[in-house]
N, C-alpha and C positions, 0 to 999 in steps of 0.2 A: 638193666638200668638205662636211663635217658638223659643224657644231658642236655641242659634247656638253658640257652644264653637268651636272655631280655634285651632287646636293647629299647630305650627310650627315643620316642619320633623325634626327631630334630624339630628347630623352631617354627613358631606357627605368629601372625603379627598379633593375635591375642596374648602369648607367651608375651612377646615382648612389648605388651602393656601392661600386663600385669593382670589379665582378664582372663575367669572360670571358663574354660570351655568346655569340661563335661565332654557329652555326648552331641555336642554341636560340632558339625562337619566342616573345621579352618582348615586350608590344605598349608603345608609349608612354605615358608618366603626362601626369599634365596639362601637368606643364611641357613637353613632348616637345612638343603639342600646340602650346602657344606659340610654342613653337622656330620647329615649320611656317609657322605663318601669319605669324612674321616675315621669315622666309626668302621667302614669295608675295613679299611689302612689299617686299624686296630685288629681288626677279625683276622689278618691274611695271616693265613698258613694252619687256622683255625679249620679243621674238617666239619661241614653241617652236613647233613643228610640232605635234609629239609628246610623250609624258608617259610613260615610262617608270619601274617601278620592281623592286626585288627583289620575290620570292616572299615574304620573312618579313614579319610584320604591321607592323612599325614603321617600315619602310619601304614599303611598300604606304600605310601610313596615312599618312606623311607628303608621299607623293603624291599622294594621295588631298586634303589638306586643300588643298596649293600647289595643283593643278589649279583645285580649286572656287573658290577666292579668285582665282586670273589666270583662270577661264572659260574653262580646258583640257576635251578629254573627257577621262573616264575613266582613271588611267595602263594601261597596256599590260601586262607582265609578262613579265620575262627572267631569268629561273632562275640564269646567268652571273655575275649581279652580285648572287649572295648571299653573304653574309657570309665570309669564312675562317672552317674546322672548325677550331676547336683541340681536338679528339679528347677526350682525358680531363682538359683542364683545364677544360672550359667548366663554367661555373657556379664555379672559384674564383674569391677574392680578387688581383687582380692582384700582391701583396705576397707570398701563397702560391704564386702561378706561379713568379715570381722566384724565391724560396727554392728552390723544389723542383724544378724543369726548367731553367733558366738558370743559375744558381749552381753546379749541378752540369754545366753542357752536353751535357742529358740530352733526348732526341728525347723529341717525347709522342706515347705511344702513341695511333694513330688521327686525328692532325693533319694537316692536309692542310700543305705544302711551299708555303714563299712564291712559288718558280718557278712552282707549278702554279696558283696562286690567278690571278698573273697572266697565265699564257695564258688561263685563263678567261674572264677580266676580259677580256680584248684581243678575244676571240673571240666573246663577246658584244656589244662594241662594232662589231667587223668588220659581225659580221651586221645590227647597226641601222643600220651607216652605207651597210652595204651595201642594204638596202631603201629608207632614205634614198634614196641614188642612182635608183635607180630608179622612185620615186614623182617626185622633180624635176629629174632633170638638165635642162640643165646648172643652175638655182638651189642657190644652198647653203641646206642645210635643218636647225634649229636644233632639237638634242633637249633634253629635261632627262629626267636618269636622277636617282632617289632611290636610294640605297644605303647603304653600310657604313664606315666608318671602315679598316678593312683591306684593303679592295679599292683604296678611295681611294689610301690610303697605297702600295699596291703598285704602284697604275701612276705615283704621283708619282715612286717610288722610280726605274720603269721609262723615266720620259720624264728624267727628268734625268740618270740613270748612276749613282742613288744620294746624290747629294748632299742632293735633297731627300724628305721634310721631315727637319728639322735633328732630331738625335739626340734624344731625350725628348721632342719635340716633339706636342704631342696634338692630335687635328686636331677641331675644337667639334663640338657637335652642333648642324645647321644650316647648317655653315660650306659653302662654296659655293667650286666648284673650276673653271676654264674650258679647255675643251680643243678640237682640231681635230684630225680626222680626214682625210684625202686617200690617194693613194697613195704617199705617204711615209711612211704610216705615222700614230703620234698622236704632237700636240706641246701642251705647255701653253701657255694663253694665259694665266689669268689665276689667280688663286688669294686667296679673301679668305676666311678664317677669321673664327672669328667670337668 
């Protein structure tokens, strides 16, 4: 078995306007920063093996800080657990998305499909827990992955059947997610928002 803590990248200045960022590369502001290293604070005493993060910088950075503060190496890098493309609406207003693609139940052109983001997601976790395994069977071996809000949200969607997270529901930045990996597949362990 693997256990796989998510944490969500601390803030980005598009977060705090209220703008899609997708697969568009904002690195964190200061407060994002803060975010991190309160998240480390929450992690301590937490064993990781491993330190895993997305490709885009605000996630890299937020792993990057959690490591240094619990005296991780380096995080790793897994392309899987970067962000959902929202195609042509990234960089709007999330107010503007709604009006203009929802409102209307209008597909956006060059968005990637929540089905797909979650095989991604899944397939990227496969592969870490599958290394996992082979670095300590039989021990279970405890990742943190830093990621995205959308990814999070899709495999929440995916281990519950949908139920969770609760409808408008925003998942913080920072907030911290706990999951288990076996050959059953993933299941949530724990889940604290922040």
């Amino acid at each position: 078995m693997t256990l796989i803590t998510l944490v969500r990248h601390g803030q980005t200045d598009w977060n705090l306007e209220g703008r899609i960022q997708g697969s568009t590369d904002i690195p964190l502001n200061d407060t994002g920063r803060a975010q991190a290293r309160d998240a480390a604070r929450r992690l301590a005493g937490t064993p990781f093996d491993h330190v895993y993060a997305s490709p885009l910088s605000r996630a890299r950075e937020t792993a990057e800080i959690i490591a240094s503060e619990l005296g991780l190496p380096a995080p790793l890098i897994t392309v899987g657990m970067r962000e959902h493309e929202f195609g042509d609406a990234e960089g709007m207003l999330w107010d503007q998305y709604v009006e203009r693609f929802r409102a209307r139940r209008e597909e956006v052109p060059g968005a990637e499909t929540v089905p797909a983001l979650t095989a991604r997601a899944l397939a990227s976790l496969d592969r870490i827990a599958l290394a996992a395994r082979r670095r300590s069977a039989p021990r279970v071996e405890s990742v943190l992955i830093c990621t995205h809000g959308g990814v999070i949200r899709a495999l929440l969607e995916h281990v519950s059947g949908g139920t969770l997270p609760a409808p408008g529901e925003r998942l913080g930045n920072g907030s911290v997610h706990r999951f288990a990996m076996d050959g059953g597949g993933l299941r949530l362990l724990d889940t604290a928002a922040v």
